[in-house]
Backbone as JSON, one array per atom type, in Angstrom:
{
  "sequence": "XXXXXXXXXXXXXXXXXXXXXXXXXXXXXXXXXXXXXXXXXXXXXXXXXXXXXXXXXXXXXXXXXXXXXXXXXXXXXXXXXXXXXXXXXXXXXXXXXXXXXXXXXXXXXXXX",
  "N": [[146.42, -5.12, 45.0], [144.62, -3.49, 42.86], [142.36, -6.02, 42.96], [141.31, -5.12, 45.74], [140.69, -2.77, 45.66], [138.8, -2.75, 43.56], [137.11, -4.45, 45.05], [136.44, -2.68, 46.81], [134.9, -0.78, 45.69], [132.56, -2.15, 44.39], [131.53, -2.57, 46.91], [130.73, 0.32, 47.81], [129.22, 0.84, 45.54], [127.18, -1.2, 45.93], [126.63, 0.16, 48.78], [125.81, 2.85, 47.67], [123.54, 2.06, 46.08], [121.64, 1.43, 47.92], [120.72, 3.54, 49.24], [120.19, 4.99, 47.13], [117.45, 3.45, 46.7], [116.4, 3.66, 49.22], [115.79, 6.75, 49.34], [114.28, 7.24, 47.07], [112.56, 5.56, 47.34], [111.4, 7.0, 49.99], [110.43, 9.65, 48.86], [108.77, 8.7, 46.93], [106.98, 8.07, 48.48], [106.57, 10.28, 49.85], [105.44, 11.84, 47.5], [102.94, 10.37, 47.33], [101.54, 10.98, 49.61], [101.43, 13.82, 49.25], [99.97, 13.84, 47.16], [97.69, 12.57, 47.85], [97.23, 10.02, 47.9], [98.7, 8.04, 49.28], [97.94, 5.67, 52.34], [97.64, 6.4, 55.84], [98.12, 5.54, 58.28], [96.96, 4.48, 61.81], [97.5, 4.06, 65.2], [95.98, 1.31, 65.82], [94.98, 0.2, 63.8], [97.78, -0.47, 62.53], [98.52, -2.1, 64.87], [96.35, -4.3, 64.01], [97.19, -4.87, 61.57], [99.55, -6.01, 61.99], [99.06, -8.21, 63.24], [97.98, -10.07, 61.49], [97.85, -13.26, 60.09], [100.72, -14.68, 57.89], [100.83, -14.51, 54.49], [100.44, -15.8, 50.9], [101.66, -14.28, 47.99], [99.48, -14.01, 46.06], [97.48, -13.78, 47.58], [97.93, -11.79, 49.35], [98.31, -9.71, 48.36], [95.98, -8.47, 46.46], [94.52, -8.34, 49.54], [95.82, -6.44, 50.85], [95.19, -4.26, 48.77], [92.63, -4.23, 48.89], [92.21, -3.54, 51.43], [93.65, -1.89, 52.95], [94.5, 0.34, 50.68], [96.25, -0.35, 49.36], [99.2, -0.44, 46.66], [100.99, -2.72, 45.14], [102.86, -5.29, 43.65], [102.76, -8.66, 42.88], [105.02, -9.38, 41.88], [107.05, -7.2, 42.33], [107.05, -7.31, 45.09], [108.38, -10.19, 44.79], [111.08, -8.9, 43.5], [112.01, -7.49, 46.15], [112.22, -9.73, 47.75], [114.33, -10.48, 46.81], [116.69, -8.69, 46.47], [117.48, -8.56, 48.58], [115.49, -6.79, 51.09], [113.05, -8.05, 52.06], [111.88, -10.31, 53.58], [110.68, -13.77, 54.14], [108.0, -14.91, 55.72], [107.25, -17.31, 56.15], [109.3, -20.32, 54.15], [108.94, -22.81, 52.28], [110.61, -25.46, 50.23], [109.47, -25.7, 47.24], [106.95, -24.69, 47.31], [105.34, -21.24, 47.33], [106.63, -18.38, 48.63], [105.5, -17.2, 51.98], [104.53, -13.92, 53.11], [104.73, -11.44, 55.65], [102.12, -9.1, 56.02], [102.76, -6.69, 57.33], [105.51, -6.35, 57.21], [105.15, -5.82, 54.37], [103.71, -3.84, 53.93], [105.17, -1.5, 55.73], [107.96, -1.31, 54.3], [107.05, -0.85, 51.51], [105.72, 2.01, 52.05], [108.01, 2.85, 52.7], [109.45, 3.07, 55.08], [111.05, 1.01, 55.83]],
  "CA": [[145.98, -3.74, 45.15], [143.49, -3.78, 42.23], [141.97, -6.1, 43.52], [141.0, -4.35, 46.47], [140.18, -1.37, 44.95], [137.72, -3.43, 43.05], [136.25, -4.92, 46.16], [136.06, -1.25, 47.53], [134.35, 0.18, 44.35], [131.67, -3.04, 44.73], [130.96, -1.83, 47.91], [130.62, 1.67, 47.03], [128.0, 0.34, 44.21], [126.02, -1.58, 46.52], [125.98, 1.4, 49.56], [125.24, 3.95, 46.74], [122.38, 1.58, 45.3], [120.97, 1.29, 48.71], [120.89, 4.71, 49.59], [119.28, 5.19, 46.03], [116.47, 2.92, 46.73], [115.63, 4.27, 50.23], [115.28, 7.91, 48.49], [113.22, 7.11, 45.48], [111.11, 5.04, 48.17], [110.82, 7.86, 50.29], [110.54, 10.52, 47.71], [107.76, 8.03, 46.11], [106.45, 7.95, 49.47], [106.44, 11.83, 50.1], [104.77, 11.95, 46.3], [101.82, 10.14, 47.4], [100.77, 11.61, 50.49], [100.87, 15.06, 48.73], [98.78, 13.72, 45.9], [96.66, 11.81, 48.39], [97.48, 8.48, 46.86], [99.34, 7.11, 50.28], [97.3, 5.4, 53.4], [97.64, 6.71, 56.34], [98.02, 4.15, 59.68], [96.76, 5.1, 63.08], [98.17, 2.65, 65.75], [95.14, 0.26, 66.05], [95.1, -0.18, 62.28], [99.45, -0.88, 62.09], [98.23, -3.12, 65.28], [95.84, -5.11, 63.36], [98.15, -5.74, 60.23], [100.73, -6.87, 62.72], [98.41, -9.39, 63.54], [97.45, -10.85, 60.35], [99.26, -13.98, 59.93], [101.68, -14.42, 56.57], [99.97, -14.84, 53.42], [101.45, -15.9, 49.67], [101.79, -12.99, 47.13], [98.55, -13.87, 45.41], [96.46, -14.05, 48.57], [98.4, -10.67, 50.22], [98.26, -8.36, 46.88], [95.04, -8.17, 46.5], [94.03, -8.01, 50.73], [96.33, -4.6, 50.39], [94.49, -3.0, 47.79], [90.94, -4.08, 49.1], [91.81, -3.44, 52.96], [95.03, -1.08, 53.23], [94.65, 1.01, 49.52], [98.42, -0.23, 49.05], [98.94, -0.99, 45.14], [101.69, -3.19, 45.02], [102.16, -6.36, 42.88], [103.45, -10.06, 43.52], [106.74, -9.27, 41.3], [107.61, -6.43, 43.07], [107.26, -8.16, 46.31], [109.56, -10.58, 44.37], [112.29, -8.21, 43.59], [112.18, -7.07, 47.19], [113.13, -10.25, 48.18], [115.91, -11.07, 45.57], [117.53, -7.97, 46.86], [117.04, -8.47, 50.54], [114.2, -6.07, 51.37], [111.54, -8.4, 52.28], [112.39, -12.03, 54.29], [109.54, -14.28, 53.9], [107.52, -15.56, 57.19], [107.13, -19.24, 55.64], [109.57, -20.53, 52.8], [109.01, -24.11, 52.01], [111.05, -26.11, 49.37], [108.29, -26.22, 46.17], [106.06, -23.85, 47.45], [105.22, -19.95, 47.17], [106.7, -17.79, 50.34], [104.41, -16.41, 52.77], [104.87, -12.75, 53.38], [104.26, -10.36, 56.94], [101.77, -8.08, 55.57], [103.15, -5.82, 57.76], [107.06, -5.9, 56.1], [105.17, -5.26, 53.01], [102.81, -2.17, 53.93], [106.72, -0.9, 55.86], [108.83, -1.3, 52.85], [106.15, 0.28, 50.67], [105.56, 3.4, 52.85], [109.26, 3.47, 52.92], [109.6, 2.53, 56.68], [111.6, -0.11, 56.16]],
  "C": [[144.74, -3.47, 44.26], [142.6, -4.82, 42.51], [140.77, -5.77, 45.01], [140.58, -3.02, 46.19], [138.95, -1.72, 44.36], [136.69, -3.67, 43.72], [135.45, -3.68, 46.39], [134.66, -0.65, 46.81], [132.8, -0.74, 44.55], [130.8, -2.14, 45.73], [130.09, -0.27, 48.09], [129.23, 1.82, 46.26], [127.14, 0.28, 44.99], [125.49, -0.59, 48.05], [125.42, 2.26, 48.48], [123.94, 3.57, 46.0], [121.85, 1.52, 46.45], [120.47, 2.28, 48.76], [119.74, 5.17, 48.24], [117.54, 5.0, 46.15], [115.5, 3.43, 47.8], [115.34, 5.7, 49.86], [114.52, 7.84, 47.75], [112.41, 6.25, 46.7], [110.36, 5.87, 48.98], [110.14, 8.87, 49.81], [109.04, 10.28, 47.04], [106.41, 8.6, 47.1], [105.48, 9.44, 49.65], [105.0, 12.35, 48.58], [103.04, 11.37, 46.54], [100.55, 10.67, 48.45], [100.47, 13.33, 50.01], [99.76, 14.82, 47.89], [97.6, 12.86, 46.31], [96.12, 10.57, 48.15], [97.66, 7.45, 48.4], [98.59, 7.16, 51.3], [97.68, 6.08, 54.58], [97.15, 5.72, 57.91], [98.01, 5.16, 61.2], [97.1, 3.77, 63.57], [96.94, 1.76, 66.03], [95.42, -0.53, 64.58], [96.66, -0.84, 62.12], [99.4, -2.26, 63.77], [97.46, -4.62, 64.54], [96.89, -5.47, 61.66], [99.61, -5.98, 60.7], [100.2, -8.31, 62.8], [98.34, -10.49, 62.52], [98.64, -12.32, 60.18], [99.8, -13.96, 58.29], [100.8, -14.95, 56.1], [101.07, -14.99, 52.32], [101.25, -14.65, 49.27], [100.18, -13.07, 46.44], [97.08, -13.61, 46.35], [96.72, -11.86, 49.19], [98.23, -9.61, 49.13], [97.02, -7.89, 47.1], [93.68, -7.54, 48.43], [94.48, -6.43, 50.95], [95.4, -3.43, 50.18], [93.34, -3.17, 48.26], [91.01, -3.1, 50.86], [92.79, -1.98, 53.6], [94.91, 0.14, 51.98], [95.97, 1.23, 48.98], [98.19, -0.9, 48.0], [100.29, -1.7, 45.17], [101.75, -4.55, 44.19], [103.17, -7.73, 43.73], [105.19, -9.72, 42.77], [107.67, -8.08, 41.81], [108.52, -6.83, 44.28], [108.93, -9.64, 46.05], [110.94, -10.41, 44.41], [112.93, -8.09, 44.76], [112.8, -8.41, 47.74], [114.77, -10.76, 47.54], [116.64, -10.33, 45.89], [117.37, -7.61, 48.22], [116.52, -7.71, 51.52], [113.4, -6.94, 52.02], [112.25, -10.22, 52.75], [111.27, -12.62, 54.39], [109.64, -14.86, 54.95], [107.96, -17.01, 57.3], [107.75, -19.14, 54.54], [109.73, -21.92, 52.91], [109.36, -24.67, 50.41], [109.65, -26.31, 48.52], [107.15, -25.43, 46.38], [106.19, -22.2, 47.17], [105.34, -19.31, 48.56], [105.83, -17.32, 50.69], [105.11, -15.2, 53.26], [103.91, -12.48, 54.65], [103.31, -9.38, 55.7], [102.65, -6.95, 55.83], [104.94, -4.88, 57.36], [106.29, -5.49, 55.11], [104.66, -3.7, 52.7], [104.5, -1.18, 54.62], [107.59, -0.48, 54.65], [108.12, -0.21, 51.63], [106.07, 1.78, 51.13], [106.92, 3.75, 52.84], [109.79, 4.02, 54.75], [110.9, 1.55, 56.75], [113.1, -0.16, 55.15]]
}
């Protein structure tokens, strides 16, 4: 019975930390477009960064901020996948994953 109660409570944790994260992302989200911080995608533009093929974190960070005005960093992007946000295009044994732009500009905007 404790046990199970335990399990429950887990659960509980990790819906209630989800739920957290998609608020404070939106919230973040909402914060920037008032303060005129957050991009703004018309469908040609969310066409073309569909397109793009996957890039590493050091290649994709910086294309963001020059091409998109999305500030994000490689350890972020990190986190995101460690807590199953963000699934990398390409992951090869010894190498650095390749990220979708397009999961990353989603997730950021709080799309995703």
């Amino acid at each position: 019975e404790m046990l199970r109660s335990l399990v429950g409570s887990e659960m509980c944790i990790e819906t209630a930390a989800h739920h957290h994260r998609r608020h404070t992302s939106t919230l973040r989200y909402a914060r920037e477009l008032i303060d005129g911080d957050a991009p703004e995608f018309n469908d040609e533009q969310w066409d073309y960064v569909r397109s793009l093929p996957p890039m590493q974190s050091r290649t994709l960070v910086p294309w963001l901020l020059e091409n998109c005005g999305i500030r994000v960093s490689a350890d972020l992007i990190k986190r995101w996948k460690e807590r199953g946000r963000i699934t990398p295009a390409i992951e090869e044994p010894g190498k650095h994953p390749y990220y979708r732009a397009v999961d990353v500009v989603r997730i950021k905007m709080g799309l995703a």
